[in-house]
C-alpha positions as CSV (number, residue, x, y, z in Angstrom):
1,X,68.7,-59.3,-83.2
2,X,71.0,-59.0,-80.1
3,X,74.9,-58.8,-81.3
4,X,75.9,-60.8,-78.5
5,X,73.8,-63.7,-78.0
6,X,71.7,-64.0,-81.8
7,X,68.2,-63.4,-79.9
8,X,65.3,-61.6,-81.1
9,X,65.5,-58.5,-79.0
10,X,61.4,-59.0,-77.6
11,X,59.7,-57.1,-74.7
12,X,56.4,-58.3,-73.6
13,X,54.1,-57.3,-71.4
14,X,53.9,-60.0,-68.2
15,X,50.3,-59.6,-66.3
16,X,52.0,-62.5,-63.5
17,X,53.9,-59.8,-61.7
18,X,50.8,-57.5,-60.6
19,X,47.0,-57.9,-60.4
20,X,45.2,-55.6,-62.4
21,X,48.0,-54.0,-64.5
22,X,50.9,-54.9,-66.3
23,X,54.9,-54.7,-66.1
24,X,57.0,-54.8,-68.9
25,X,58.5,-58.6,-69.5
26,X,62.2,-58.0,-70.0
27,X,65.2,-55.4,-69.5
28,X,66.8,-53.1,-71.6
29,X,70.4,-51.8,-71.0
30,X,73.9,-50.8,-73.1
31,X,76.3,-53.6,-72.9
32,X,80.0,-52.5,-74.5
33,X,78.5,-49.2,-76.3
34,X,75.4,-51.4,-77.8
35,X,71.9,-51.3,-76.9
36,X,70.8,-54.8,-75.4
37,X,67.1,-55.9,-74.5
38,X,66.6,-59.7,-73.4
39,X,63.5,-61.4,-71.6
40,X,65.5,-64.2,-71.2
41,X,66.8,-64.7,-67.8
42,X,65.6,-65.5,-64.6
43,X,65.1,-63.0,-61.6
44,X,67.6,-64.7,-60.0
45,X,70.1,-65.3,-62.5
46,X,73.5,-62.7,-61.7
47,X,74.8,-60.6,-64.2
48,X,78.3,-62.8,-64.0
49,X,75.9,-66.6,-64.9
50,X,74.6,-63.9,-68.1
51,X,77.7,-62.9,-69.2
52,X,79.7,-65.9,-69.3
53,X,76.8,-68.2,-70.8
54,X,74.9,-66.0,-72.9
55,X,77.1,-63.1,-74.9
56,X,80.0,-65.5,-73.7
57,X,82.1,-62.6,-72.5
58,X,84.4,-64.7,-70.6
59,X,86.9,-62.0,-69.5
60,X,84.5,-62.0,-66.6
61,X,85.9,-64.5,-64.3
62,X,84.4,-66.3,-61.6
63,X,86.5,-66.1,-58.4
64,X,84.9,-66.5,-54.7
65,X,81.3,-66.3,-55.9
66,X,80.5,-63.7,-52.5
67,X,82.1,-60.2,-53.9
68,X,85.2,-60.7,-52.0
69,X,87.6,-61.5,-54.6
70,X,87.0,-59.0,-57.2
71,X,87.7,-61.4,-60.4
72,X,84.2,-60.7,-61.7
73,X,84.4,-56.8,-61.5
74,X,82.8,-54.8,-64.5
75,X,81.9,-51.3,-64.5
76,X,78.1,-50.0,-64.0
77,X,77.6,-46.2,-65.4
78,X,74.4,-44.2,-64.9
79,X,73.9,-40.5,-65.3
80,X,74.0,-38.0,-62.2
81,X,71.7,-35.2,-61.4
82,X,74.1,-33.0,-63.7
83,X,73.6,-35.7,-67.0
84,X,77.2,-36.6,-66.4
85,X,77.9,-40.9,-66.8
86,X,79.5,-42.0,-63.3
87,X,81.2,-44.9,-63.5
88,X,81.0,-47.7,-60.2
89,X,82.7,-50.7,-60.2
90,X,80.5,-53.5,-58.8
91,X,81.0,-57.6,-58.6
92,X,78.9,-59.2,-61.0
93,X,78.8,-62.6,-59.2
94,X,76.1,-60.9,-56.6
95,X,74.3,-58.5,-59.1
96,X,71.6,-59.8,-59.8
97,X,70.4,-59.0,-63.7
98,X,67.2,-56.8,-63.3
99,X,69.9,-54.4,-61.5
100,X,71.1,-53.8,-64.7
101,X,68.0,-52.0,-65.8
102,X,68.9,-48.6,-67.6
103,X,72.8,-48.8,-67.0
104,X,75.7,-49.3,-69.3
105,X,77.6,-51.8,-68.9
106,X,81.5,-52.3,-69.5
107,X,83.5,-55.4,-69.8
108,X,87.2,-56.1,-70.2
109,X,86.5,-56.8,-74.2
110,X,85.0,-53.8,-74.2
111,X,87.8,-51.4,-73.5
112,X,89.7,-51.1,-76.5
113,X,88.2,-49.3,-79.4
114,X,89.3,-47.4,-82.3
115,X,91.4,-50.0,-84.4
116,X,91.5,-52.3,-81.1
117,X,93.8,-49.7,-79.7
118,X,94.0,-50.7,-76.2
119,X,92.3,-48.5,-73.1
120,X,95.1,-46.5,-71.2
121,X,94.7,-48.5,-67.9
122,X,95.4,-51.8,-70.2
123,X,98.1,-50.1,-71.6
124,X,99.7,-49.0,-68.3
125,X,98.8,-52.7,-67.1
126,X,101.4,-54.4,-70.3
127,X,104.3,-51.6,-70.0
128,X,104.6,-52.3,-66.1
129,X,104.1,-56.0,-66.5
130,X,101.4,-55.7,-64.0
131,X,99.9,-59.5,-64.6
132,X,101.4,-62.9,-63.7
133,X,99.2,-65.9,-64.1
134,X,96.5,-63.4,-65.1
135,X,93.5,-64.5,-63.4
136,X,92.8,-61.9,-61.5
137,X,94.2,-59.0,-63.9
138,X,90.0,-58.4,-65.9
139,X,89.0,-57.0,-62.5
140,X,92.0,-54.9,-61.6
141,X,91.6,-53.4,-65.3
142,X,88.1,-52.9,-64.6
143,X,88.4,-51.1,-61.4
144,X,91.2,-48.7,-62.3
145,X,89.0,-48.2,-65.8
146,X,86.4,-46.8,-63.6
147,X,88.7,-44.6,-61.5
148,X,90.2,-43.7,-65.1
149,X,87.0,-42.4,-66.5
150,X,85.9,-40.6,-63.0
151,X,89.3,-38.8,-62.8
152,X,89.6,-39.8,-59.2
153,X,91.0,-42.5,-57.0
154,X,94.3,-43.3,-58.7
155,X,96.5,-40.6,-56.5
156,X,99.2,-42.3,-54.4
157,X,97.0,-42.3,-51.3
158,X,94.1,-43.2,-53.1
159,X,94.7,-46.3,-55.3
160,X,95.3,-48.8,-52.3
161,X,91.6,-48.2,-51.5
162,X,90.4,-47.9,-54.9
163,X,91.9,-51.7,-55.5
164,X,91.1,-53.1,-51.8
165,X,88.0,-55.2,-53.4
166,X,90.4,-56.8,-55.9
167,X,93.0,-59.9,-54.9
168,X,95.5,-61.0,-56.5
169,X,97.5,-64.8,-56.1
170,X,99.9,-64.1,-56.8
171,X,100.6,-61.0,-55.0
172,X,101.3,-58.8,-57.9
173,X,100.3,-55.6,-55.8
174,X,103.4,-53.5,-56.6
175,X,103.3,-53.0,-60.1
176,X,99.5,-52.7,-60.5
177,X,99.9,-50.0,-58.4
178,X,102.8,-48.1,-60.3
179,X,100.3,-48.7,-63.8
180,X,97.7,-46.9,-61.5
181,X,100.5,-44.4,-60.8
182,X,101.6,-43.8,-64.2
183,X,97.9,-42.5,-65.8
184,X,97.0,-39.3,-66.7
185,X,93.3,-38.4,-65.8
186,X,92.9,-35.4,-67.4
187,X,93.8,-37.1,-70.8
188,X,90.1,-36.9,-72.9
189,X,90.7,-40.4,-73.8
190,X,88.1,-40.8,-70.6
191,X,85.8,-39.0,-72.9
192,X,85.7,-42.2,-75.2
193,X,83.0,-43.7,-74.0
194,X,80.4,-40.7,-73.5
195,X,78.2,-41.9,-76.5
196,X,76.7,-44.6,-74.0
197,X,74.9,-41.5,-72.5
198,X,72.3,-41.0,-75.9
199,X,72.1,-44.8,-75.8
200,X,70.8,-44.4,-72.3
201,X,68.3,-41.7,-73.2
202,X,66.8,-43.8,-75.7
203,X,66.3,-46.5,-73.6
204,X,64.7,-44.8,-70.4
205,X,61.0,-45.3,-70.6
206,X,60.4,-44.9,-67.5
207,X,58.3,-48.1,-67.3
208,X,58.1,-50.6,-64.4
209,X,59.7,-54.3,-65.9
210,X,60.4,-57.4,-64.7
211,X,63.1,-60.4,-65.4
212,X,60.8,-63.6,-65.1
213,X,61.5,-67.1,-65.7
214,X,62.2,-70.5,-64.3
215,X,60.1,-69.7,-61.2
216,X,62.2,-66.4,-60.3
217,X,60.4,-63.3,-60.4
218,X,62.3,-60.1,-59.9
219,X,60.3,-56.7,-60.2
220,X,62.3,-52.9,-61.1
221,X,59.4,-50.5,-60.3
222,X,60.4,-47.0,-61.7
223,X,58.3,-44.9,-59.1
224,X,57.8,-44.9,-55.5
225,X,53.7,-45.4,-56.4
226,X,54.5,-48.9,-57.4
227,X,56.9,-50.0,-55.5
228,X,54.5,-49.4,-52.9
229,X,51.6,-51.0,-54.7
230,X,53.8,-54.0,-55.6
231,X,55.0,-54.9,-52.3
232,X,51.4,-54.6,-51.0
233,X,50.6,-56.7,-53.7
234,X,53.8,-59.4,-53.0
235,X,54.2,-59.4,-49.1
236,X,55.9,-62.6,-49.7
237,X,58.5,-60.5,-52.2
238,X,62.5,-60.4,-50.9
239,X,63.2,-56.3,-51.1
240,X,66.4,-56.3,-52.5
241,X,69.0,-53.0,-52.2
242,X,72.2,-53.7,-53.1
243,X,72.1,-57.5,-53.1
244,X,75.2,-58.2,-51.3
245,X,73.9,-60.5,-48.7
246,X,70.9,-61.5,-50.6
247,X,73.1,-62.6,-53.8
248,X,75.2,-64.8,-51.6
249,X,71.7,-66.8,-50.9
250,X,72.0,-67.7,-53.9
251,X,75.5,-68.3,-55.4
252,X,76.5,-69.7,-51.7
253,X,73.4,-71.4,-50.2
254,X,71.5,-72.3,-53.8
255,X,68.2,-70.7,-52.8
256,X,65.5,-70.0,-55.2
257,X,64.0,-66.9,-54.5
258,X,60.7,-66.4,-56.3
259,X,59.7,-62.9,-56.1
260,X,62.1,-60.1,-55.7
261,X,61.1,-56.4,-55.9
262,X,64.2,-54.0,-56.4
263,X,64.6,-50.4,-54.7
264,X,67.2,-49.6,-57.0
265,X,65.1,-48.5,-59.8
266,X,62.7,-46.0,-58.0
267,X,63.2,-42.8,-58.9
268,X,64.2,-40.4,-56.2
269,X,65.1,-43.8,-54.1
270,X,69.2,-43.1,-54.4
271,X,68.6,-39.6,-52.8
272,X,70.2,-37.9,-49.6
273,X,67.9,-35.3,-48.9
274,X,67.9,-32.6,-46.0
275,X,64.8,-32.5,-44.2
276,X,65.5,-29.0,-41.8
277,X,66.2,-30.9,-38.7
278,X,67.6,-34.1,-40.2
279,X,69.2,-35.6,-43.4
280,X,66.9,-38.3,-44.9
281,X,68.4,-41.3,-46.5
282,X,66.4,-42.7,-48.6
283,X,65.9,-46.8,-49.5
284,X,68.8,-47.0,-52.7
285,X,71.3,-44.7,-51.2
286,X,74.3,-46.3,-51.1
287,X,77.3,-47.0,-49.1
288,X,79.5,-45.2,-51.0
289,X,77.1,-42.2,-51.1
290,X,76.8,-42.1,-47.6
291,X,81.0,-41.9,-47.4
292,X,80.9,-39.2,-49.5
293,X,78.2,-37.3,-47.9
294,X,79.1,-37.3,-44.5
295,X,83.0,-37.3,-45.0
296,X,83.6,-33.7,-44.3
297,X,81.1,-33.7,-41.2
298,X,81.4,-36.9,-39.7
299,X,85.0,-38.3,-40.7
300,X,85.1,-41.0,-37.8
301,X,81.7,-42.3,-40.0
302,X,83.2,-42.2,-43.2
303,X,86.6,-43.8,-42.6
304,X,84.5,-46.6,-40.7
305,X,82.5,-47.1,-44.5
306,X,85.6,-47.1,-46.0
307,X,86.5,-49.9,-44.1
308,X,82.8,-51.5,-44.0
309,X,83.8,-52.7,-47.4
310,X,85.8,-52.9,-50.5
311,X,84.2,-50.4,-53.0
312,X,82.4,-52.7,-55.0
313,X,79.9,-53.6,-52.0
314,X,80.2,-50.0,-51.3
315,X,79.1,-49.1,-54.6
316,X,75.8,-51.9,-54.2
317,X,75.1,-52.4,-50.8
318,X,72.4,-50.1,-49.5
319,X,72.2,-48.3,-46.0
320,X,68.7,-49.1,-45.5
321,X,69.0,-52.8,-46.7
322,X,72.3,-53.3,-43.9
323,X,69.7,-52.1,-41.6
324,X,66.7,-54.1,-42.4
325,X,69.1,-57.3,-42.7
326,X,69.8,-56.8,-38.9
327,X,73.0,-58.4,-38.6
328,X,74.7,-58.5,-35.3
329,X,78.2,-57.6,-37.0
330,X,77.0,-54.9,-39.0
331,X,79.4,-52.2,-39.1
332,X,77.0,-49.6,-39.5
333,X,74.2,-50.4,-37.1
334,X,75.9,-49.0,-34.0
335,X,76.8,-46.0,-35.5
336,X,73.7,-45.1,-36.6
337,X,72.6,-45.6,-32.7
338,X,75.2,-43.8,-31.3
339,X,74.0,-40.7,-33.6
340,X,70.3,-41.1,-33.0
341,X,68.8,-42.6,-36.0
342,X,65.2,-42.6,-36.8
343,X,64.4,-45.5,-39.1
344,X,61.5,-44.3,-40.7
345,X,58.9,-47.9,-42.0
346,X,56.5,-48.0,-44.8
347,X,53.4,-49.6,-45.6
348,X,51.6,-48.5,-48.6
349,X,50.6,-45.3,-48.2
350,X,51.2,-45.2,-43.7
351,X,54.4,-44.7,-42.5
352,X,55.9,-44.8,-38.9
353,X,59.1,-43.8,-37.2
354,X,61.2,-45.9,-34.8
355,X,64.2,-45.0,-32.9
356,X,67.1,-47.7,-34.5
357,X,67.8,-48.6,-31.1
358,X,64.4,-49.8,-30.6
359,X,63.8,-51.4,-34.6
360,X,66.0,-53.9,-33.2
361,X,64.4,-56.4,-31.0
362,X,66.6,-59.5,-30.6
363,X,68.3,-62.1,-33.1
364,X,66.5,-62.3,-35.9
365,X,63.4,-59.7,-35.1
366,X,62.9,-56.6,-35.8
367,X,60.1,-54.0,-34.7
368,X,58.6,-54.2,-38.5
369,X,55.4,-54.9,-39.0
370,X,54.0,-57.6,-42.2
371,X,54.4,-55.5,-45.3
372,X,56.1,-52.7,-44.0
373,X,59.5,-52.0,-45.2
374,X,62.5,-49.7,-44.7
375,X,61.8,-45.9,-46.4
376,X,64.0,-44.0,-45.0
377,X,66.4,-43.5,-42.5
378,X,67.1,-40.3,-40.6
379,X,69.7,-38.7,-39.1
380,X,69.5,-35.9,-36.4
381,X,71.9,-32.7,-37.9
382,X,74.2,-31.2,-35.5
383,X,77.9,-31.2,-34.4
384,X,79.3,-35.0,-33.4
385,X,83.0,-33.8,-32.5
386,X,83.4,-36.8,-29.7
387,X,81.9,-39.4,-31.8
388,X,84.4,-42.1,-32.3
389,X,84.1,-45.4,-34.5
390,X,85.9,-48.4,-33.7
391,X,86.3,-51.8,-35.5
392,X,88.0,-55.1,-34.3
393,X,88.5,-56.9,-37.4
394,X,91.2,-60.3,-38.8
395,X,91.6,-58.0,-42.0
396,X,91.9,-54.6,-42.1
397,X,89.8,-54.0,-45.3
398,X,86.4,-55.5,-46.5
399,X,86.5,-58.1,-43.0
400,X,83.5,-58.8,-40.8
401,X,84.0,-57.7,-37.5
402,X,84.6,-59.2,-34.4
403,X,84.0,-56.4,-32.3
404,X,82.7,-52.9,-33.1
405,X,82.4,-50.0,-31.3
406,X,80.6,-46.2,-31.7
407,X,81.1,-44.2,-28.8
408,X,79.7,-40.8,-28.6
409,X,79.8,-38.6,-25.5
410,X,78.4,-34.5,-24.9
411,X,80.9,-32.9,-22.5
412,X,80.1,-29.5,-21.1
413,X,82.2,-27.7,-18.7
414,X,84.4,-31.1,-18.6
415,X,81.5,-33.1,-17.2
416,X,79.8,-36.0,-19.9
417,X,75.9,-35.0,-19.7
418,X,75.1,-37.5,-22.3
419,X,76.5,-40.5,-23.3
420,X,75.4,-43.5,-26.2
421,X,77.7,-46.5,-26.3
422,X,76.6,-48.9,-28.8
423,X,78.2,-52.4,-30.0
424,X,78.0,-54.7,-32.4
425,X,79.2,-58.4,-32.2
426,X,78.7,-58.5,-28.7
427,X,74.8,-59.6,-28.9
428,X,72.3,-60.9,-31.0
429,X,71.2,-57.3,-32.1
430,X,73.4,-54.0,-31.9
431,X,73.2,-52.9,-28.6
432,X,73.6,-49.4,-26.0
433,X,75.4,-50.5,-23.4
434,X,73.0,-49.1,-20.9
435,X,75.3,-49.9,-17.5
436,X,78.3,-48.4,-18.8
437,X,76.6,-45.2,-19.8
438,X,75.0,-44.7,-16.6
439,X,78.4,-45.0,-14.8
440,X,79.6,-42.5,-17.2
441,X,76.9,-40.0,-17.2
442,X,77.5,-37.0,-14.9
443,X,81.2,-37.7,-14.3
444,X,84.1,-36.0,-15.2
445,X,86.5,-36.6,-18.5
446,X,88.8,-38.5,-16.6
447,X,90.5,-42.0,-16.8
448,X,89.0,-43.8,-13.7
449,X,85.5,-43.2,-15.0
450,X,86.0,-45.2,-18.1
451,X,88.2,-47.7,-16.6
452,X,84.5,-48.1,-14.1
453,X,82.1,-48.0,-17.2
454,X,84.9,-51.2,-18.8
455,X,83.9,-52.6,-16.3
456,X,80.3,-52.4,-16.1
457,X,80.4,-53.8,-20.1
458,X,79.7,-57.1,-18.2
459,X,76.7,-56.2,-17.0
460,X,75.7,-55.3,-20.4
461,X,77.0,-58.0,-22.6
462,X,77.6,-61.6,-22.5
463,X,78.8,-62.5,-25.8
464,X,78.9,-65.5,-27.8
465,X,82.4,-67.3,-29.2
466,X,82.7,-68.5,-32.9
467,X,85.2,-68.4,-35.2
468,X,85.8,-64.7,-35.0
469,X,86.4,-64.5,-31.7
470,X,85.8,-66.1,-28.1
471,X,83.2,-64.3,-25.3
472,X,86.4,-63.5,-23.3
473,X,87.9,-62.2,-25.8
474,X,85.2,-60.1,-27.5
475,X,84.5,-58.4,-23.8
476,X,87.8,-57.7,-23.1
477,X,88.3,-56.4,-26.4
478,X,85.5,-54.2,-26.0
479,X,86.2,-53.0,-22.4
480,X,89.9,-52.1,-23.7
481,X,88.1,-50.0,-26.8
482,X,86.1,-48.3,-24.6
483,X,89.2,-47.3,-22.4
484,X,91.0,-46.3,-25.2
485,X,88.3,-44.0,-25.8
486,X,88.7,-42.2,-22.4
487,X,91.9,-41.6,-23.2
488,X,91.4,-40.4,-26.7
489,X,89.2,-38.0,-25.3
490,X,91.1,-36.8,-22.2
491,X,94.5,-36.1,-24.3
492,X,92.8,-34.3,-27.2
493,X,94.9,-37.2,-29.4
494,X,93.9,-40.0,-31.7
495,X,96.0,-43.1,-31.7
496,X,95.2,-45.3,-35.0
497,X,96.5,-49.0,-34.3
498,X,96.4,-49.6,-38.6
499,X,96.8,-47.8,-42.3
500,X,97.8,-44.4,-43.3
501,X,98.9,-42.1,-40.4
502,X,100.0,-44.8,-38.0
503,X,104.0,-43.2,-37.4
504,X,102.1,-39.9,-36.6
505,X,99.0,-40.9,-34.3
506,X,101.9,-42.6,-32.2
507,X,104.0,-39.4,-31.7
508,X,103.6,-38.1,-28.5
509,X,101.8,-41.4,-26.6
């Protein structure tokens, strides 16, 4: 009997989800240090709707519904490669509940243990009266808890973008920030919890299950074998990553998706891998993996992810699903283009490689092929030192861009012998600008060669207007970017127009 909802903990087998075998019917995970198995909830059905109606864990809240606000914020924990739990905070109002599959769970009621002797981050939250009306104050708890159990991402230039995903009303900021301040992360109070690890052994079977009901069908495959056998099986089937686009289909537009098959449970899926000549990302890796992969070699990259969102997207949203989404505004296409990428697309057991610049056909259509999806993407090794992200945006954190710029330029001898200049937001698809790279190309590193290739942006671009921006604006916008570049480049400086390190990048300008 489950202690939450007074359910007969049952797994079946469900023959509906494959022909010729079976998946498990139901999921099994550790909710607030107790094992929890439950069959009943529709694929569709977010881990937010579960909570609130089923276990009626209420400290949950439901805030913008689209992983913007942060209210609903719990923390996800899985083992890494070394057996140690890492904690993520995620929203739950997008995470859909066969994502759940093999974690352990925490909510805000279940923090305090031992005599109901409060967590330290919910003590620190009480002696700096760090919540007003109190809405939002579950999801700040639940963020800083994570930080609090990883040991990182409370330090005084850390904790403004460990909170970025959370919003508070009534603009409490200040002393959230000082109870961040005041915790001690090498207290072994962040040990407390380390029993959810031999919960989790017992519990990974390593079988392939499935959430089904009401019509909503969504698949966790545990190997790569069938995922590919069920997708071949399910062409129809939405490939979810992190769900943070595909969860707003549903809590924003209402849609019922019927079949769903999930990356995230694939073993060897979430794995960064180096290939000799390139670093393979595979389908589950995350945003937030990515950032802390490539932060020592590719900065420019990393602080653009840090920006891409708030780390609760980054912690769900997928590289490979951004790029099979295709969006016009995604941050991270025209990076990924201005570097070289190689998506690499899978059917069954064939596989194919595409240049990203070419995947991308116009708005809406991609070169991929009926039953193929994304594998893998790869990324050419080597030295990037003039690669340069830029992003036009209303908000400085977790915003959709109006504008977006990676620029990235090989200079020998002073002369550019090879130039990628790719945009987002200024077409249907990301885009090279082809004109302005050939006006660079085989010029020297000076001024009046950029000012030329601004210019020739409007031969390459004629951009739409909407509520982000207008055409004129987002082509001026761009053609000023791209100047700012050349003189980035010419003076050997770096002038930051936002966040830390503004007072500095100016000196000298």
């Amino acid at each position: 009997m489950c202690r939450y909802c007074s359910q007969p903990m049952v797994i079946q087998p469900i023959a509906a989800a494959r022909r010729g075998g079976f998946m498990q019917r139901g999921i099994s995970f550790v909710l607030n240090g107790s094992v929890h198995h439950t069959s009943d909830c529709a694929g569709d059905m977010t881990l937010l709707e579960w909570l609130r109606e089923q276990p009626h864990l209420r400290g949950t809240k439901q805030g913008c519904g689209e992983g913007d606000c942060g209210a609903c914020t719990v923390s996800i924990a899985r083992p890494d490669a070394n057996g140690n739990l890492v904690y993520r905070p995620v929203n739950a109002c997008i995470l859909f509940m066969g994502m759940v599959n093999g974690a352990a769970i925490r909510t805000v009621e279940g923090l305090a243990t031992c005599g109901d002797q409060l967590h330290p981050v919910q003590a620190a939250m009480v002696e700096n009266d760090a919540s007003q009306c109190g809405f939002c104050t579950p999801g700040f708890v639940m963020t800083l808890y994570t930080a609090y159990q990883n040991g990182s991402g409370l330090g005084p230039d850390e904790v403004d973008d460990t909170i970025a995903g959370n919003l508070c009303r009534c603009t409490g900021y200040r002393p959230i920030v000082e109870a961040a301040a005041s915790l001690d992360t090498n207290n072994d109070h962040k040990k407390r919890y380390n029993g959810d690890l031999a919960l989790l052994a017992g519990i990974d079977d390593g079988l392939d299950v499935c959430c089904d009901k009401d019509g909503s069908q969504f698949m966790v495959p545990a190997t790569s074998a069938s995922f590919a056998k069920l997708y071949a099986e399910h062409p129809d089937a939405t490939i979810i990553g992190g769900a943070t686009d595909v969860g707003l289909w549903v809590t924003k537009q209402h849609r019922k998706l019927e079949k769903m098959i999930w990356t995230g449970g694939v073993a060897g899926f979430d794995a960064i891998n180096d290939d000799g000549d390139f670093i393979r990302i595979n389908p589950a890796v995350t945003h937030q993996q990515l950032l802390s992969y490539v932060a020592e070699d590719l900065p420019q990259c990393a602080e653009l992810l840090r920006r891409f969102g708030a780390l609760q997207v980054r912690n769900s949203g997928t590289v490979c699903g951004n790029i099979a989404n295709a969006s016009p505004i995604g941050d991270l296409p025209p990076v990924l283009i201005s570097l070289d990428g190689v998506v690499e697309l899978t059917k069954g057991s064939t596989s194919r490689l595409v240049r990203l610049e070419d995947f991308f056909i116009e708005y809406g259509k991609q070169d991929r092929k009926a039953g193929e999806f994304v594998s893998a993407l790869l990324l050419p090794k080597g030295a990037n030192p003039n690669l340069r992200c830029y992003k036009i945006s209303k908000r400085f954190d977790q915003d959709i861009s109006a504008v977006m710029l990676a620029a990235n330029l090989e200079i020998t001898d002073g002369v550019i012998d090879g130039v990628r200049l790719a945009f987002g937001g200024m077409a249907g698809i990301p885009k090279r600008a082809s004109s302005a790279e050939a006006v660079l190309a085989g010029n020297s590193l000076d001024i009046a060669s950029f000012k030329k290739a601004a210019a020739a942006l409007a031969d390459d671009f004629t951009p739409m207007s909407d509520m982000r921006g207008s055409a004129r604006y987002r082509l001026l916008t761009a053609q000023n970017l791209l100047v700012k570049y050349g003189l980035e480049l010419a003076s050997g400086k770096q002038m930051r127009l936002a966040g830390q390190g503004l007072v500095a990048s100016l000196e000298g300008w």
